[in-house]
N, C-alpha and C positions, 0 to 999 in steps of 0.2 A: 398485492398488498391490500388488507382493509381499511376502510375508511374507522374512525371512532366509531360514529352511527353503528355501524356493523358491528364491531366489537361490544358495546353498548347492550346489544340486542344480543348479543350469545350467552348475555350475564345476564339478559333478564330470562332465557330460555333454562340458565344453569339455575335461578333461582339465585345470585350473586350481587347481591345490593352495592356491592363496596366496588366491582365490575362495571355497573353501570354509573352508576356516577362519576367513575374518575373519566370513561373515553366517554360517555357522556356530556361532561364536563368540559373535557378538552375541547370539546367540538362546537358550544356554546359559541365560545368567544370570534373565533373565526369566521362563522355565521354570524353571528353581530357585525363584523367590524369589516366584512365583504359583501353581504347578502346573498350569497351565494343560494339557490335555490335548491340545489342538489343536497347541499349537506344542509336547509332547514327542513325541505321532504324526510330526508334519512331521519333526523330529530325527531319532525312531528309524526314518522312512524315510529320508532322507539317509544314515544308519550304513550300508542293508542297501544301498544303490546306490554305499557309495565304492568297490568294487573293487581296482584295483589303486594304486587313490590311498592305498589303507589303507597302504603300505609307505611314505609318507611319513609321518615320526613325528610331524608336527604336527598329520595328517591321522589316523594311530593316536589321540596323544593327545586330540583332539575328540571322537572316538569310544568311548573308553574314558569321559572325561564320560557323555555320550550315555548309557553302559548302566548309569552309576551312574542315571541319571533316570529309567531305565525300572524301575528295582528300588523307588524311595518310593514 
């Protein structure tokens, strides 16, 4: 089974904004609320691979999450 991160990442491969953001999304919270280091690696590679999906704002604002996760 995939993690979000992974799923996450196949919708930014598809070009799928509305893909990333939702297993993107999911995945947020769980890393906040664990610190799990595994699934904020997976994250903060999703952030470096969204490209030009970053100019979607929902796809910026998951992102900008993301780099608050990588700062605790």
């Amino acid at each position: 089974m995939r993690s979000s991160p992974d799923l996450a990442v196949i919708g930014v491969r598809r070009g799928d904004a509305e893909q990333v953001v939702a297993y993107g999304g999911e995945a947020v919270g769980p890393a906040r609320a664990t610190g799990s280091g595994y699934v904020v690696h997976g994250l903060q590679a999703l952030r470096g691979e969204s490209g030009s999906l970053s100019e979607d704002r929902r796809v910026a604002g998951l992102g900008a999450e993301i780099a608050v996760l990588g700062l605790s």
